[in-house]
C-alpha positions in Angstrom: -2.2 -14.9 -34.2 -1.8 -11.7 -32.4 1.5 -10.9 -30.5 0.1 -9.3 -26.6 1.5 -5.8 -26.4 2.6 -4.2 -23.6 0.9 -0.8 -23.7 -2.5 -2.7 -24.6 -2.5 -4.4 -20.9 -4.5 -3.6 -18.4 -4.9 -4.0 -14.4 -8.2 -5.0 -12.5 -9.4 -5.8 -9.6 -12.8 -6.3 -8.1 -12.8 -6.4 -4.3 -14.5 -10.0 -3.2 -17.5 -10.0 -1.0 -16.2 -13.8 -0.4 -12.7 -14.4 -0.1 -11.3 -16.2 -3.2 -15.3 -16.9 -4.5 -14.2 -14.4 -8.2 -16.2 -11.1 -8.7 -16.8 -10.7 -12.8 -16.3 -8.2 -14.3 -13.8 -5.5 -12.4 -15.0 -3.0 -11.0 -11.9 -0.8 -11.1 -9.1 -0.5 -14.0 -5.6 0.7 -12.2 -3.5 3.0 -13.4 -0.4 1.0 -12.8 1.7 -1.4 -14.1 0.7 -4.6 -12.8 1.1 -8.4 -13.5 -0.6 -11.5 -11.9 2.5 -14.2 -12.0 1.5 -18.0 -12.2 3.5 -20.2 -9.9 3.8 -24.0 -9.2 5.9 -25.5 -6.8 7.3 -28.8 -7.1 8.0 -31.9 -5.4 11.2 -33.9 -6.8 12.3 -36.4 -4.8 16.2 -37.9 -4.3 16.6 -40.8 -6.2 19.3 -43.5 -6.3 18.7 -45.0 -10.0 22.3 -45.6 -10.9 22.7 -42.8 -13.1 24.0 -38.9 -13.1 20.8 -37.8 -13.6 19.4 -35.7 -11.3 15.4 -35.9 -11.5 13.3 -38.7 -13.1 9.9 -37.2 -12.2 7.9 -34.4 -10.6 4.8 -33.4 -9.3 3.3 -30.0 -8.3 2.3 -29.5 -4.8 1.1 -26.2 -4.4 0.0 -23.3 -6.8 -0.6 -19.7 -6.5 -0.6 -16.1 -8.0 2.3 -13.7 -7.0 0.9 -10.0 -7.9 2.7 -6.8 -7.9 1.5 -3.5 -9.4 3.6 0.0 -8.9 4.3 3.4 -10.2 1.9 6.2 -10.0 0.0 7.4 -6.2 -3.8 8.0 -7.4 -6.0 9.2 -4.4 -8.9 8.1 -6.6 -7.8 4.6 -6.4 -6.5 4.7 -2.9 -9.5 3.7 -1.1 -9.7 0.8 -2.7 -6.3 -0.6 -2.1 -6.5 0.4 2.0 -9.9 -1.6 1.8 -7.0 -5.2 1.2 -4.7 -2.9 3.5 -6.6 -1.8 6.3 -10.1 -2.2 6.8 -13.9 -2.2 5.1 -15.3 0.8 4.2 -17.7 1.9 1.1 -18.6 5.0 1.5 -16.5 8.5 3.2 -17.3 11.3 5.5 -18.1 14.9 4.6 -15.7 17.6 6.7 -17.0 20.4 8.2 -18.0 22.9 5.8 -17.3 20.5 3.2 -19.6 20.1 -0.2 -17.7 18.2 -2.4 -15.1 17.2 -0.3 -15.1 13.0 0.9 -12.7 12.2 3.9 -11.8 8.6 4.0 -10.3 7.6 7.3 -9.1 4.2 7.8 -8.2 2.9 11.3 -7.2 -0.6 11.3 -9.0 -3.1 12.8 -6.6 -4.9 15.2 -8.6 -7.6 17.4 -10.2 -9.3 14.1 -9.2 -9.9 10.8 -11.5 -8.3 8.1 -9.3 -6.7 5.2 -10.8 -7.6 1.6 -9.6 -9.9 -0.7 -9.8 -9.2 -4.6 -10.5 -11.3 -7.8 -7.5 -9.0 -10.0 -7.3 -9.0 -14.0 -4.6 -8.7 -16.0 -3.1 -8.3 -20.0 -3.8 -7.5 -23.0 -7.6 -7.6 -23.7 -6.5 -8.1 -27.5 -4.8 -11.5 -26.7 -5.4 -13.2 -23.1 -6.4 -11.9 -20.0 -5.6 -13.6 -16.7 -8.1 -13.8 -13.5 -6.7 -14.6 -10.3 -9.1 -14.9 -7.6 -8.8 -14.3 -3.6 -5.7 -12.1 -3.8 -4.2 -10.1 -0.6 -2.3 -7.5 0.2 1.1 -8.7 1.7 2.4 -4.9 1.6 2.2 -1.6 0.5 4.7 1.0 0.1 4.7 4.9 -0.4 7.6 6.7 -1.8 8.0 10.9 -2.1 10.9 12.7 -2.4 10.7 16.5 -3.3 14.4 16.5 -4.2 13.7 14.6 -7.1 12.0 14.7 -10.4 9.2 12.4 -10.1 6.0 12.5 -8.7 4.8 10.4 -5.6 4.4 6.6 -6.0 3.5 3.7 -5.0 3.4 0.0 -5.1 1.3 -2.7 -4.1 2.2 -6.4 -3.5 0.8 -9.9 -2.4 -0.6 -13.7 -3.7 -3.9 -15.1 -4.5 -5.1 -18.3 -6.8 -3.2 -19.6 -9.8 -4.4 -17.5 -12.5 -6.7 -18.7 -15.0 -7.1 -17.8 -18.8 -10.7 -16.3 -19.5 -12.4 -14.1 -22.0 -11.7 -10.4 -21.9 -14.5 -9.1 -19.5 -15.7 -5.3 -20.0 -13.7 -2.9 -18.6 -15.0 -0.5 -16.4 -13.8 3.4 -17.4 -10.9 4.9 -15.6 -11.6 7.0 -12.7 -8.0 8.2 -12.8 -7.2 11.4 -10.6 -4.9 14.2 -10.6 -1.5 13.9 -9.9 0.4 14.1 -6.3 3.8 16.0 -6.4 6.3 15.7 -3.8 6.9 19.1 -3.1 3.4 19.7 -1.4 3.9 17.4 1.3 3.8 18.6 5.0 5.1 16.8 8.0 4.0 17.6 11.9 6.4 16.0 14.7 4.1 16.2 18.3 5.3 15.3 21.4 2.7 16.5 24.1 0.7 18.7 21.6 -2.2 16.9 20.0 -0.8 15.2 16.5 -0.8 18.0 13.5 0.3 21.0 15.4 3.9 21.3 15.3 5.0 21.1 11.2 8.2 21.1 9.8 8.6 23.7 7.9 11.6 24.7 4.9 13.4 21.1 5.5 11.4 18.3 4.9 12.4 16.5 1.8 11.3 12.8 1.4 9.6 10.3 2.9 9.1 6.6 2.7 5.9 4.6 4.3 5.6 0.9 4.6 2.2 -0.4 5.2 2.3 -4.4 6.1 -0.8 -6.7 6.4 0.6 -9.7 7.9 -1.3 -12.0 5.8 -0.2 -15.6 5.6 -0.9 -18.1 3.5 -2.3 -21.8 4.9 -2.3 -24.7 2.3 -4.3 -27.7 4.1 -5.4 -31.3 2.6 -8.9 -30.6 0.4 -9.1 -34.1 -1.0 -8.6 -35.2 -4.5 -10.4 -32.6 -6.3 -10.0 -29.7 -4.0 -7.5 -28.1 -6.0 -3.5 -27.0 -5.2 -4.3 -23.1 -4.4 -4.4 -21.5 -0.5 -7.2 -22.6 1.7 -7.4 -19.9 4.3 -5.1 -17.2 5.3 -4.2 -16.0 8.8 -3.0 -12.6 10.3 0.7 -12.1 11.8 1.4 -8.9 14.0 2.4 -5.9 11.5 4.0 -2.8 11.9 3.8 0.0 9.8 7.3 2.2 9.3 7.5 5.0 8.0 11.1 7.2 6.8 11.8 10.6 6.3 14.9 12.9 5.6 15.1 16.1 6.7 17.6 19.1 7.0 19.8 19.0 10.3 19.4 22.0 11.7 20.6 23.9 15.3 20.2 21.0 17.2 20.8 23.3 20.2 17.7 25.8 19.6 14.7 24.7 21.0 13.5 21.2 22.9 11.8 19.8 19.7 14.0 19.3 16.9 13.9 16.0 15.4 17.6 15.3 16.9 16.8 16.0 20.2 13.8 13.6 20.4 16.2 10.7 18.6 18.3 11.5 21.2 15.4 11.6 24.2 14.3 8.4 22.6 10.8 9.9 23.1 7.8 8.8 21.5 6.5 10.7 19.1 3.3 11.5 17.0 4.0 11.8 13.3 1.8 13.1 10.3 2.5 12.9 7.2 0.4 14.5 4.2 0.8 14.2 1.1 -1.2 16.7 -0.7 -2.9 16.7 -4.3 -4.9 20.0 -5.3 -7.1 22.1 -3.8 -11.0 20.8 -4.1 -12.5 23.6 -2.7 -12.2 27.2 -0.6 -14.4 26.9 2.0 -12.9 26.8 6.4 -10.7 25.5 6.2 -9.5 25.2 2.3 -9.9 21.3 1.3 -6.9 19.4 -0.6 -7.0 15.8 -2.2 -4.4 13.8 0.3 -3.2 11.1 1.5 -2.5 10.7 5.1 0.0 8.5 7.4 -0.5 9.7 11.0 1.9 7.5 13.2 3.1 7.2 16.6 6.2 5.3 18.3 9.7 6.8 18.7 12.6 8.4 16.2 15.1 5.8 15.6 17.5 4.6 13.0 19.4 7.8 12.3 21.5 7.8 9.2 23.3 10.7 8.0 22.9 11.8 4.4 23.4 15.4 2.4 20.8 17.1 -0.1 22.1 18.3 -3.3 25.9 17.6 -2.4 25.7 20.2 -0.1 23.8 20.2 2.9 23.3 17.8 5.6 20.3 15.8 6.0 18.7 13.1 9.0 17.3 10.3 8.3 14.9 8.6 10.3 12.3 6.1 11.0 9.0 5.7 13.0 8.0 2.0 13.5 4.5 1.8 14.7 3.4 1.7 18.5 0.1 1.5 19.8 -1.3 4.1 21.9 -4.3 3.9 24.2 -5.5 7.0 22.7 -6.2 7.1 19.9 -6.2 3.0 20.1 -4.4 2.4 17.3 -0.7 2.6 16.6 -1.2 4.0 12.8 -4.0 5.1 10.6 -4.3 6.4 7.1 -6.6 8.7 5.7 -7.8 9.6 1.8 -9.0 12.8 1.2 -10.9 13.5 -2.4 -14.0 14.2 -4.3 -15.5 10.3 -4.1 -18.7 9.4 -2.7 -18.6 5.8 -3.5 -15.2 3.6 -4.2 
């Protein structure tokens, strides 16, 4: 018998047109690591049987599939992930001037509950593979820091069905893009201005995102053959957050340093862009990105220091809606994709 190896394993998903009704085969192969984990949980009950013995039987009341995949931020890949994140939506807009440039924007609906669910795929075609149908997104997170050595990541996390064993399917081909580096990002900090007008220039170093569904997870009696997995799922309030360190500079030049608007406690309008390469020169020039644009006030200042030398802010944005542009946060995918 053949031993599964690791580098043999792939990642799939196909987004569901029905939630937890499986889509076969994939659609989409991930470039991350990712795993569908099998989980039972168990019912032992406290017996008195005259003995030390703990537990003299068991039985499973629920199942499900934990997921997680993480590691590399692919902007071909994106809108598929913000389609279980933040809202429906097949096909992108062209920018002005744009010919081969596709802008996805993703506003989140927030009076109805309409993110996709996905049938995911995962291990080693060679060996086993595992489907798990109706899986969410409970979170996703975005990580760049241009003081380090790696490029931007990201990692994506929720549940779904117990994962079954079935035949390798056929793989679709990668559609694996080019590579988003830290360094490129840009951040804009508006008060009254209209957001992406004010950048931070020369001291921006990282910045964390945290993008929260508020799925949850509803198990109700299906009868003797309706099976142990979720029946329906339900939406919390979420709000997204989002981190970033910069530079402490003169907090006494100007009205619209970062410090001075903790210190205000005024509400702000953050962007944040992380930018792949250029797509084409046309007016304006067109860069793969992603986009966070964000709005509520500074707040949990930390100090830090970048390379042992300099000292840095730290602070972060939790989400707030605003009647213009009616949403509190929104995310936006720029690349060369006409379809997911």
């Amino acid at each position: 018998m053949p031993a599964a190896e690791t580098p043999f394993e792939l990642f799939a998903l196909a987004l569901e047109t029905t939630r937890k009704t499986a889509v076969t085969p994939p659609t989409h192969v991930l470039p991350m690591k990712g795993m569908v984990t099998p989980v039972r949980e168990k019912y032992r009950p406290d017996e008195s049987r005259g003995t030390l013995a703990r537990n003299y039987r068991s039985k499973t009341i629920r199942t499900n599939g934990d997921w997680v995949g993480n590691d590399i931020l692919d902007l071909n890949y994106a809108p598929v992930l913000l389609n279980m994140a933040m809202k429906p939506l097949t096909s992108p807009s062209t920018p002005t001037n744009g010919i081969l440039t596709r802008l996805w924007t993703f506003t989140p609906t927030i009076t109805s509950d309409d993110i996709k669910s996905a049938t995911l795929y995962g291990g080693d075609p060679n060996v086993q593979i595992w489907q798990a149908a109706g899986c969410m997104v409970d979170e996703i997170t975005v990580d760049s820091d241009a003081s380090g050595t790696d490029g931007c990541k990201w990692s994506a996390k929720g549940k779904g069905c117990f994962p079954s064993r079935v035949s390798a399917p056929s793989f679709p081909a990668s559609i694996a893009g080019n590579l988003v580096v830290p360094g490129a990002m840009q951040l804009w900090i508006d008060v009254a201005s209209a957001i992406g007008t004010s950048e931070v220039t020369g001291r921006f170093i990282s910045s964390k995102w945290t993008i929260p569904t508020g799925v949850t997870y509803k198990y109700y009696a299906n009868g003797p053959t309706g099976g142990l997995n979720y029946t329906k799922t339900g939406r919390q309030k979420r709000a997204a957050k989002a981190e970033i360190v910069v530079e402490l500079n003169d907090v006494s030049v100007g009205v619209g340093t970062e410090y001075r608007l903790f210190e205000a406690d005024t509400v702000v309008k953050m962007r944040i862009r992380l930018n792949g390469p250029l797509i084409e020169s046309v007016s304006p020039d067109y860069y793969e990105y992603l986009q966070l644009d964000i709005y509520g006030p500074l707040n949990s200042f930390a100090w830090g220091d970048v390379a042992s030398s300099n000292r840095t802010m730290k602070f972060t944005v939790e989400s707030e809606y605003q009647s213009s542009p009616a949403h509190d946060f929104a995310l936006y995918v720029q690349n060369q994709r006409t379809s997911l």
